[in-house]
C-alpha positions as CSV (number, residue, x, y, z in Angstrom):
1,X,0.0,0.0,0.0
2,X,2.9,2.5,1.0
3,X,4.6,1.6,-2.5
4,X,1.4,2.1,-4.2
5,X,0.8,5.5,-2.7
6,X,5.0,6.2,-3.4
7,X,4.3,5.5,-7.0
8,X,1.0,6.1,-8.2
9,X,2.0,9.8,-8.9
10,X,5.1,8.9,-11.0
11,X,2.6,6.3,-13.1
12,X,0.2,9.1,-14.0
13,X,2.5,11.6,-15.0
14,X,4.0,9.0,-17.5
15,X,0.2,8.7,-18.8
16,X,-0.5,9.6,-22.2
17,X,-2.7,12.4,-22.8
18,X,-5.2,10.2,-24.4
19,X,-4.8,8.3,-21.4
20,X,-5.3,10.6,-18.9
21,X,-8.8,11.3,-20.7
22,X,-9.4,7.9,-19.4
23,X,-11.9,6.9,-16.6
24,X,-9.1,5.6,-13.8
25,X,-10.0,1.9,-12.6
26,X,-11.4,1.1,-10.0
27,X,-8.0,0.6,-7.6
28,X,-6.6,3.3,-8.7
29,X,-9.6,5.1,-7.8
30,X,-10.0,3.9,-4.4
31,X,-6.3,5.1,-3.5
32,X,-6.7,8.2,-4.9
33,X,-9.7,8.8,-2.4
34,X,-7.6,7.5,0.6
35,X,-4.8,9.8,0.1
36,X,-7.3,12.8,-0.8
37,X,-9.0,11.6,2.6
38,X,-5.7,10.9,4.9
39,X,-4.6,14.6,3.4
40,X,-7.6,15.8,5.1
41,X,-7.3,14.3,7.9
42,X,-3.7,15.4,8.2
43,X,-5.2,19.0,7.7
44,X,-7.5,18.4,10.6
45,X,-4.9,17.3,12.7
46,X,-2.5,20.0,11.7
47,X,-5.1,22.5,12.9
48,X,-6.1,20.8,15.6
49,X,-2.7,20.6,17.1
50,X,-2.1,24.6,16.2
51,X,-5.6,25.1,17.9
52,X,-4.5,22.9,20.8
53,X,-1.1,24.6,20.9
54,X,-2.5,28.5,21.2
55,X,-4.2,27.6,23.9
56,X,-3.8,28.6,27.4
57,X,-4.9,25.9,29.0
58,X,-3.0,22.7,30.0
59,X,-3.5,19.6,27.8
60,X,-1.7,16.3,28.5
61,X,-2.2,13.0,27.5
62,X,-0.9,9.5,28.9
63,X,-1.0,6.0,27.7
64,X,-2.2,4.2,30.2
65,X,-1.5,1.1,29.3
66,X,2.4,1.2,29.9
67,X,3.9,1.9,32.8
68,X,4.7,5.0,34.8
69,X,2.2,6.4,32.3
70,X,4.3,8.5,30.0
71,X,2.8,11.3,28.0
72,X,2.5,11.0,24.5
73,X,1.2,14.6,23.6
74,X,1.1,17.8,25.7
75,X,0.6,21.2,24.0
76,X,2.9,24.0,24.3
77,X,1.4,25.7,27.3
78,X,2.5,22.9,29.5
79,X,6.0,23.2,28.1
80,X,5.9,26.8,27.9
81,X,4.6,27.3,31.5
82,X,7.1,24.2,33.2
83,X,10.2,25.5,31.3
84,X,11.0,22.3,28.7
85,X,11.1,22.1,25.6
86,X,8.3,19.7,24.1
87,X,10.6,16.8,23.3
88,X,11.7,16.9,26.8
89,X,8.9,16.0,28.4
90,X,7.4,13.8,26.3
91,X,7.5,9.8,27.0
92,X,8.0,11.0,30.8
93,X,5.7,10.1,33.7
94,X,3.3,12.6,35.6
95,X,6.6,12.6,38.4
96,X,7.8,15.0,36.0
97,X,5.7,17.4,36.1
98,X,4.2,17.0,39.9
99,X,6.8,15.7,41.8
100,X,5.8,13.2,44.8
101,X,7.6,15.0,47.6
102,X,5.0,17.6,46.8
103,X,1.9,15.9,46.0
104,X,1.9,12.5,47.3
105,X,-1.8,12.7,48.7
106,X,-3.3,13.8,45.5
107,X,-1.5,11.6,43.2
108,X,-2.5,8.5,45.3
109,X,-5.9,9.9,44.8
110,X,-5.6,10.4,41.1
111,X,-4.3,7.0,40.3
112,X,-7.4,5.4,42.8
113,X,-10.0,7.5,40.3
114,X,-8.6,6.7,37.2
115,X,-8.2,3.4,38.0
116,X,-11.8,2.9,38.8
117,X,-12.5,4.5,35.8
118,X,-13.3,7.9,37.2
119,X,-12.6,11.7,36.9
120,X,-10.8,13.4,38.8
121,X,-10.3,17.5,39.9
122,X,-7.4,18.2,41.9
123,X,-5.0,21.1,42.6
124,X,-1.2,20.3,42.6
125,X,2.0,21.8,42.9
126,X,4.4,21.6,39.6
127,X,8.3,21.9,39.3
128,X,9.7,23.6,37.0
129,X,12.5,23.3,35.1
130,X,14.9,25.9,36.6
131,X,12.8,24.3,40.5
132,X,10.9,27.1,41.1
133,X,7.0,25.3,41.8
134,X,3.5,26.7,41.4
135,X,0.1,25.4,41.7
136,X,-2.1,24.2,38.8
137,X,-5.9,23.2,38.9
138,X,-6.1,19.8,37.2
139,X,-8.9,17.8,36.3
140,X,-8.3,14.3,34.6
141,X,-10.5,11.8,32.6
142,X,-9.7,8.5,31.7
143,X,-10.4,7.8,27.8
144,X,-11.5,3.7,27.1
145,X,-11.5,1.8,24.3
146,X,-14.7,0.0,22.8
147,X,-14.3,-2.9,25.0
148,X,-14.3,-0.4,28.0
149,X,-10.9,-0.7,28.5
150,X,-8.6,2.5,29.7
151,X,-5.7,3.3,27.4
152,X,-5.2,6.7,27.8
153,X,-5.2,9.5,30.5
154,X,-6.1,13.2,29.2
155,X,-5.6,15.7,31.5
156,X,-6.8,19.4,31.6
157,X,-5.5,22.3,33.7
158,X,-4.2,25.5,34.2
159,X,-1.8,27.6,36.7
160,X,-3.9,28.8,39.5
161,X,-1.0,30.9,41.6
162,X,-2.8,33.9,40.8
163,X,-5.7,32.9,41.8
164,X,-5.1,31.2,44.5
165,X,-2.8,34.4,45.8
166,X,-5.6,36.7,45.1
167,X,-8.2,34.5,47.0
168,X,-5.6,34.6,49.8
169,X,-4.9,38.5,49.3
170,X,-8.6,38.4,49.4
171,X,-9.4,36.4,53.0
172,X,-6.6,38.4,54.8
173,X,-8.3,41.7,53.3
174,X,-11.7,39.8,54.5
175,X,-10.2,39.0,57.9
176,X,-8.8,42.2,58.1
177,X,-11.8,43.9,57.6
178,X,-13.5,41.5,60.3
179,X,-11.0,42.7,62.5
180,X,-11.1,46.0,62.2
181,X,-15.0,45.5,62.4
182,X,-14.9,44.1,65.8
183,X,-12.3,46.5,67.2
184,X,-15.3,49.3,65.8
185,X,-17.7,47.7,67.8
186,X,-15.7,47.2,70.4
187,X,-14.9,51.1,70.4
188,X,-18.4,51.7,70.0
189,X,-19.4,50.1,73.4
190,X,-17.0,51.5,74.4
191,X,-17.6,54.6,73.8
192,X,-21.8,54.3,74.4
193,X,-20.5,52.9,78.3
194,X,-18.1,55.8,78.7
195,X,-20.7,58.1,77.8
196,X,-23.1,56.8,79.9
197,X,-20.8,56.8,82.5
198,X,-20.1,60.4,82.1
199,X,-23.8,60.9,81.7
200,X,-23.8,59.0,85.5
201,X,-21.3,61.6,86.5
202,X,-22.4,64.3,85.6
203,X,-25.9,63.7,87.3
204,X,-24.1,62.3,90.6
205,X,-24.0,65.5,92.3
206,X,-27.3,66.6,91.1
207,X,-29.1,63.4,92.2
208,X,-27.1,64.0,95.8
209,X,-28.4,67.4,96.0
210,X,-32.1,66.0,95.1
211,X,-32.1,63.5,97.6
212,X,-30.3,65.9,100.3
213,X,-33.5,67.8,100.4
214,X,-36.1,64.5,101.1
215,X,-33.1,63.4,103.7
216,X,-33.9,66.9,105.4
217,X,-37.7,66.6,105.6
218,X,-36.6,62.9,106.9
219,X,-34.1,64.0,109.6
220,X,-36.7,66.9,110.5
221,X,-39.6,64.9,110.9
222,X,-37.3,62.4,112.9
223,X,-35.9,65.2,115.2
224,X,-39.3,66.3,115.7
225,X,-41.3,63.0,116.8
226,X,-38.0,62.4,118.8
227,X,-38.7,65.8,120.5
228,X,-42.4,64.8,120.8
229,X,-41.9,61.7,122.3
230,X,-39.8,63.3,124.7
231,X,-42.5,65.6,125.7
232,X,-45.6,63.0,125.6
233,X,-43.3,60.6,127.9
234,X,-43.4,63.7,130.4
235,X,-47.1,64.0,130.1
236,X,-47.7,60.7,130.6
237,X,-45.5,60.2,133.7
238,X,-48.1,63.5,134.8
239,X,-50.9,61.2,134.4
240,X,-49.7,58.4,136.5
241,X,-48.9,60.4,139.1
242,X,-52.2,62.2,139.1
243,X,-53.7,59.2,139.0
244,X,-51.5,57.9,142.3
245,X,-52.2,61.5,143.7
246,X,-56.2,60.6,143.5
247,X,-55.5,57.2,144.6
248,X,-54.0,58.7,147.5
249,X,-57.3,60.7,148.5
250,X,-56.0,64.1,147.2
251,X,-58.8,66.4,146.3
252,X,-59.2,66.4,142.3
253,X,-59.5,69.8,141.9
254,X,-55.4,70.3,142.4
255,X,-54.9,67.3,140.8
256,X,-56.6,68.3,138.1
257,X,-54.5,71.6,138.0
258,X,-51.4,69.5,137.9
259,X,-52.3,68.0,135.2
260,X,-53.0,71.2,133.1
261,X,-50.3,72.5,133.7
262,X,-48.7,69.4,132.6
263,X,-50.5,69.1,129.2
264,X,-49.5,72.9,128.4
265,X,-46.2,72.6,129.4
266,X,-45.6,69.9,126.7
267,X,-48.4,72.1,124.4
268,X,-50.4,69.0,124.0
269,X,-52.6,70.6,121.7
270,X,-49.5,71.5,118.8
271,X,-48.5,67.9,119.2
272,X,-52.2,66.8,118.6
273,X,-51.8,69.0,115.2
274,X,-48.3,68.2,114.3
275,X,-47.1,64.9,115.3
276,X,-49.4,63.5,112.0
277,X,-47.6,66.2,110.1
278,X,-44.6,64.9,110.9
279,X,-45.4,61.0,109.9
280,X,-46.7,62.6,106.7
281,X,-43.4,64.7,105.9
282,X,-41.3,62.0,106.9
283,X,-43.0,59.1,105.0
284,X,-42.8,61.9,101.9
285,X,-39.2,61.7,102.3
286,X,-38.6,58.1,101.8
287,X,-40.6,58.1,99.2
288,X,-38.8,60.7,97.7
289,X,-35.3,59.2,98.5
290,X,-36.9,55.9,97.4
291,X,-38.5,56.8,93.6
292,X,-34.9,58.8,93.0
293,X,-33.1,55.4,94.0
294,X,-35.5,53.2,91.8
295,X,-34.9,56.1,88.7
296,X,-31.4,55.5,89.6
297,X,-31.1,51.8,89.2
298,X,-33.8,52.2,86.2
299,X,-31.3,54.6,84.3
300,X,-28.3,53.0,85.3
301,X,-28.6,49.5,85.3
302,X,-26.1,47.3,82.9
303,X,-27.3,47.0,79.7
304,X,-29.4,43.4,78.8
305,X,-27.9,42.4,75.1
306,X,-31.6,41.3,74.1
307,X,-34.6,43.5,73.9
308,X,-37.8,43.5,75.5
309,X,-41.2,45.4,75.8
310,X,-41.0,48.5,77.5
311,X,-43.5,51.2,78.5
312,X,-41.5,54.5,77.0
313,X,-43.6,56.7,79.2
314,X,-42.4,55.4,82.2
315,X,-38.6,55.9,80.8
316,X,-39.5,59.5,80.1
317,X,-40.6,60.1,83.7
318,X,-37.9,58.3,84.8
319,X,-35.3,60.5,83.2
320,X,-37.3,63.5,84.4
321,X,-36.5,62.4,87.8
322,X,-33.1,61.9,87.5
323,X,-32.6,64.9,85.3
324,X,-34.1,66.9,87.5
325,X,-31.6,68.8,88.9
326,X,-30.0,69.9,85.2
327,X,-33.0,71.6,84.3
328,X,-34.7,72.7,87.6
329,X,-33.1,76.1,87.2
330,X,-33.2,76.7,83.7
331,X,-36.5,75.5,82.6
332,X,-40.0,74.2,83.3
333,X,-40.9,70.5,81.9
334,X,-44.4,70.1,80.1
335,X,-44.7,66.4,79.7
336,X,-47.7,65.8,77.1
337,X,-47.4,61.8,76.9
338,X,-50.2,60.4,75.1
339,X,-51.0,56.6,74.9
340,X,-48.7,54.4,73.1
341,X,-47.9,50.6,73.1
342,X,-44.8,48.9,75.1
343,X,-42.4,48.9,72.4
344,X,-39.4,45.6,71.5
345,X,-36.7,48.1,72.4
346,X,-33.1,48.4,75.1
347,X,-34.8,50.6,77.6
348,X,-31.4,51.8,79.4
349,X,-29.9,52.7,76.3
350,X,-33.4,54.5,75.6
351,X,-33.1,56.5,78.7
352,X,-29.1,57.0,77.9
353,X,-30.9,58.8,74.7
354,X,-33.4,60.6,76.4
355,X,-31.4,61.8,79.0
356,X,-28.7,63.0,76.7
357,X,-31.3,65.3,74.6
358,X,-32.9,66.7,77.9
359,X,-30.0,68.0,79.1
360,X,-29.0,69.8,75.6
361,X,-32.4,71.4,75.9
362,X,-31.6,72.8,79.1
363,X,-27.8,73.5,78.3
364,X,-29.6,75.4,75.0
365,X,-31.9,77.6,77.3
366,X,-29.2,78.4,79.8
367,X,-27.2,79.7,76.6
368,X,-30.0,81.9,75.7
369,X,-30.4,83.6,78.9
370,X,-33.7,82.6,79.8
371,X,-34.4,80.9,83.8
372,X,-37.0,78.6,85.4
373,X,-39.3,81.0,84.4
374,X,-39.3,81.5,80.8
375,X,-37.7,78.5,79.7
376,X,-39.9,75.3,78.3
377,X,-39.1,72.1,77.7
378,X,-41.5,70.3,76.1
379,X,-42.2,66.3,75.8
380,X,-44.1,64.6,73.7
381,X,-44.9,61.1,72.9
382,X,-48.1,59.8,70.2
383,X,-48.8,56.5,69.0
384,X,-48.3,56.2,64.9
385,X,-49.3,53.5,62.5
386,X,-46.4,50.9,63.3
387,X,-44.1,52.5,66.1
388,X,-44.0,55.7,68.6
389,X,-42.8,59.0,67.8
390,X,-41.3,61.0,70.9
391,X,-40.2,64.9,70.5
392,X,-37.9,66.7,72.9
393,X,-38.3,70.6,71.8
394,X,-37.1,73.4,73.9
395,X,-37.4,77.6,73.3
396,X,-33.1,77.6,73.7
397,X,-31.0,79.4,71.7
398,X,-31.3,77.4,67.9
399,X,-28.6,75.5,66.1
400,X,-27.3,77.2,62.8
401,X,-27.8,75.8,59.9
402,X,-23.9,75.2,59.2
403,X,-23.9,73.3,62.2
404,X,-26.8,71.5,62.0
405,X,-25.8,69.0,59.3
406,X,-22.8,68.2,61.8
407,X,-24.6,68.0,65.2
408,X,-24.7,63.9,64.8
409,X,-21.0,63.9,63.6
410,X,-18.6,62.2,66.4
411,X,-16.1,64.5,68.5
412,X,-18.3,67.6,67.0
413,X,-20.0,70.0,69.8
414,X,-19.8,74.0,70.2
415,X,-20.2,73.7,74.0
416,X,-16.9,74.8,75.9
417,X,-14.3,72.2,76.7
418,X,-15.2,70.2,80.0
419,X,-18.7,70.6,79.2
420,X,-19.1,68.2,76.3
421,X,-17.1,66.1,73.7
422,X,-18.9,65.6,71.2
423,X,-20.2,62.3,71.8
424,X,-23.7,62.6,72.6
425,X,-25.5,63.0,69.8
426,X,-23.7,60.7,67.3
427,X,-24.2,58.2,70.4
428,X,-27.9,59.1,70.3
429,X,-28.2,58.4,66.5
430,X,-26.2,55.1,66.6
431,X,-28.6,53.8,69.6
432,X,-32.0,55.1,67.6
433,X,-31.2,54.0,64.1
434,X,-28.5,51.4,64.1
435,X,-30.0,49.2,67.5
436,X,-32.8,50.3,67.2
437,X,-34.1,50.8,63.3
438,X,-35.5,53.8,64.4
439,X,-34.9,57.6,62.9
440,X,-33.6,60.8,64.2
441,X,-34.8,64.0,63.2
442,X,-33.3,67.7,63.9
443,X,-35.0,70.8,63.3
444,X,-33.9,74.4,64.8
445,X,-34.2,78.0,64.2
446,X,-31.8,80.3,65.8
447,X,-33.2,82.0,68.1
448,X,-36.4,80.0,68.5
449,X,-35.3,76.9,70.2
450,X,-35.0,73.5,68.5
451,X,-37.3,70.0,68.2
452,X,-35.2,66.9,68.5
453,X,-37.8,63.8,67.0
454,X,-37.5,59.8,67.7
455,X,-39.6,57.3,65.6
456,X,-39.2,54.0,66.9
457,X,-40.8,50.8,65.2
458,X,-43.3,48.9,67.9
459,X,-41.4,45.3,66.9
460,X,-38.0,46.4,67.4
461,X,-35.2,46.6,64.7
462,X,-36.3,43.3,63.3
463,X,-39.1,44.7,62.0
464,X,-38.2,47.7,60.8
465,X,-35.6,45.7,58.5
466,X,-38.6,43.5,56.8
467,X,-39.4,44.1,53.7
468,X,-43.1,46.2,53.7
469,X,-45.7,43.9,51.4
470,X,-46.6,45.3,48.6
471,X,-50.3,47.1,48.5
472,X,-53.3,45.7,47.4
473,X,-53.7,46.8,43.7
């Protein structure tokens, strides 16, 4: 057949001209049509190995049947990328390209899969020619005969050190950023408990000063009953003996005289009038002393992580009662507190909020020059459809408008050094809209005073993060 295919060219070019005109028989025929086909297919090949060849990705193939199973094609991307020339790797094993001492766990579990007759994806590390290594996704199919035997390997990859150093760029970045996340937080309660602490502070020696005066009414009442005790001990030792005296035979009329003189010695009569008085002062006092206490514990008590109901009304009053003594002087309170709904919320940090715009309102009004007389604060709280709205506005002296857009900035404040840093209201914000999934609202006219308003969801920050179904057409 080779001789045929050698010579038949040489035969018809030797061919008459006459004979060429002639039909070709039927041999001649049929190896004209394999050579026209086997240069086709040579064709095919030729551009499928120049296809194969400009590609970038990794194509090797083994004979299975022998052993060590040496490659018997690869394109130039696998030579090109592990340093060889073609010829040099060819007939080699897959040691050559993936050493053992660097990929002895996937090998064994590529030789296992193939064996069975199954794919397998894997990532190894390949050595290159000059040693320098690098890691290169791999997956590998076996290829079977018809009698379902395997006789080759073929094997598809690429170098993945890019990727695999931008997905590890990428999880230090990630865990980075995680990092830096937590430490926020962690600033954050930090700074939330400093302030509140401060806020504590700062109300200390206004909360001793309101309970002094209750302790006063207290220690009065005490002195007093004390006193009268004293002075009904006396009149009743004048009774015994007056009733010895008559016991005695002693005429009643000087007896009698004794003991009138007796009962407005001690002024029975004022203690008749005042000793009730004093109960009722005294009992005043502890409950003073005792409702400032509970306010206390109310405002100040540690944080719970989870949320709960909580009647806002009550928080307002109790903040009143602590705050008392930073606005006493500078303004009168109107509390207008409608009826709303217990609402999913952090009451303490609530009150940390609430105390933190009451006292601006007054530290506004004592800016403007206005007393207990002339300044107002005024509170209000109204149900709305799905949550509560609560406004703070006072008559003080106004925000500009420059400033305005900065108030819930942290580390800003216009109030003189020692008197604020800046941390309230950006602490305010971050309690009402970020723990909450409430809003915060600022409006102010210089000169007028200003209207601080809190919308808070009934549910709690879960619900305010639900997506709202859609209306009814």
């Amino acid at each position: 057949m080779r001789f045929v295919m050698k010579t038949l060219p040489n035969v018809a070019e030797h061919r008459c001209e006459k004979d060429r005109l002639d039909p070709l028989s039927p041999l001649e025929e049929l190896l004209a049509a394999e050579i026209t086909e086997r240069r086709r297919l040579r064709r095919e090949l030729d551009v499928r190995n120049c296809a194969l060849d400009a590609a970038a990705t990794h194509i090797i193939i083994g004979d299975a049947t022998r052993p060590g199973w040496p490659v018997v094609y690869m394109n130039r991307a696998v030579a090109r990328d592990f340093g060889y020339e073609p010829h040099e790797l060819l007939g080699k094993g897959p040691s050559a390209f993936f050493p053992n001492d660097l990929n002895q766990v996937q090998l064994e579990g590529i030789t296992r899969a193939l064996s069975d007759g199954r794919e397998a994806r894997t990532e190894m590390r390949g050595r290159r020619k000059d040693g320098t290594t690098f890691w290169m996704g791999l997956f590998i199919a076996p290829v079977k005969d018809a009698s379902g035997g395997i006789t080759h390997y073929v094997g598809v990859g690429a170098d993945i050190t890019a990727r695999l150093e931008q997905e590890r760029t990428q999880r230090q970045l990630q865990d980075q950023l995680y990092s830096e996340m937590q430490e926020r937080e962690r600033m954050a309660i930090e700074l939330r408990l400093a302030q509140k602490l401060e806020s504590v502070g700062r109300l200390a020696a206004g909360v001793a000063h309101e309970i002094n005066t209750p302790i006063q009414y207290v220690g009065d009442g005490v002195a007093f009953l004390e006193s009268a005790h004293a002075d009904q001990e006396r009149l009743i030792a004048a009774y015994r003996d007056a009733f010895f005296r008559l016991g005695s035979g002693e005429p009643a009329a000087s007896v009698l005289e004794a003991v009138r003189n007796a009962e407005q010695e001690v002024d029975l009569e004022f203690l008749r009038v005042e000793i009730p008085k004093a109960f009722v002062r005294t009992l005043e006092g502890v409950g003073r002393v005792a409702s400032i206490v509970r306010a206390m514990k109310e405002f100040a008590h540690p944080d719970a992580n989870a949320q709960s109901p909580a009647d806002l009304n009550h928080a307002i009053e109790t903040t009143l009662l602590v705050a008392h003594n930073e606005y006493k002087y500078s303004a009168q309170v109107e509390a207008k507190l409608g009826s709303i709904p217990e609402v999913i919320c952090n009451v303490g940090e609530l009150n940390q909020v609430l105390l933190n715009l009451i006292v601006n309102a007054a530290h506004a009004i004592q800016d403007s020059g206005k007393d207990a007389s002339t300044g107002r604060i005024t509170i209000t709280s109204t149900a709305a459809r799905d949550g509560v709205v609560i406004s703070i506005a006072d008559n003080g002296c106004g925000i500009p408008d420059e400033n305005l857009e900065k108030i819930f900035d942290p580390f800003f404040t216009t109030k003189p050094v020692g008197r604020g840093t800046g941390q309230g209201l950006a602490i305010v914000r971050s309690i009402v809209a970020e723990k909450h999934g409430g809003s915060l609202e600022a409006r102010s006219t210089v000169g007028v005073g200003t209207r601080f308003t809190i919308r808070l969801p009934i549910n709690g920050r879960a619900s305010a993060t639900q997506p709202k179904a859609p209306r009814a057409a």
